[in-house]
N, C-alpha and C positions, 0 to 999 in steps of 0.2 A: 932790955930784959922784958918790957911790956910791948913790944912792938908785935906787929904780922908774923916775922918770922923766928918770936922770940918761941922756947920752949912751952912756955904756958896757951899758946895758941898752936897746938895742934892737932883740934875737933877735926873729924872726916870732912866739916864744911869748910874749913879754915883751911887746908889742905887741896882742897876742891879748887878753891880761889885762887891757890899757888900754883893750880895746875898739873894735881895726881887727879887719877883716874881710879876709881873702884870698882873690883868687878866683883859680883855676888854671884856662887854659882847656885845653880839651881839641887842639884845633886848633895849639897851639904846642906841646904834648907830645906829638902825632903826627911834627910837625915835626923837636923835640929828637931825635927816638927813633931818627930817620932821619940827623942829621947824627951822633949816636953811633954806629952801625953805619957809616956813611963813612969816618968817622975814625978807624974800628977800637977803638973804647971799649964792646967789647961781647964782653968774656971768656966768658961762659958762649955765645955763639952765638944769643943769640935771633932769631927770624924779627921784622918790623916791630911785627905787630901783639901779639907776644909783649912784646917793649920796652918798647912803650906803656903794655898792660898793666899789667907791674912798675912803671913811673915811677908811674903812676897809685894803683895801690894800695901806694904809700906815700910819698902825701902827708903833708906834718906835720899832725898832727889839726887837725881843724875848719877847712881849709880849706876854700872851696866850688868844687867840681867844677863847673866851667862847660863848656856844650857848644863856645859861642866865647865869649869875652871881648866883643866888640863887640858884639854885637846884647846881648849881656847888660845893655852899660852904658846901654842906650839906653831898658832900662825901670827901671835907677836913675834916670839923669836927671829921667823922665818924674813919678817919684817923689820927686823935689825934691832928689838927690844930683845932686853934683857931682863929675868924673872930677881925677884931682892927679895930676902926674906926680912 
């Protein structure tokens, strides 16, 4: 129950270890960057593309920076992965 693959270890890095892959796209971090300055979650004042920016670089290591997620999964698939929600 406390082990690697117990429930309570399953952090994006503990995950990582086991061997998923994360992909962040870029097109829903534009989006996030935009509904955080809306809603006023943006203390230091960044401009959109500043936001972005910041979300962007700093991702948790070793995710992969996707330009969009969709067109992304469409040459996994092609590649014999399959999408899980």
């Amino acid at each position: 129950p406390e082990g690697a693959y117990s429930p309570a270890n399953n952090s994006i890095p503990a995950l990582q270890r086991r061997g998923a892959v994360f992909l962040a796209c870029h097109n829903s971090i534009w989006e996030q960057s935009e509904a955080l300055i809306r809603n006023g979650s943006n203390p230091d004042r960044l401009s959109h593309e500043e936001l972005a920016a910041e979300l962007t670089n700093h991702l948790i290591p070793d995710v992969v920076l996707t330009p969009g997620v969709v067109g992304t999964l469409l040459y996994f698939e092609e590649a014999g992965f399959q999408y899980a929600t």
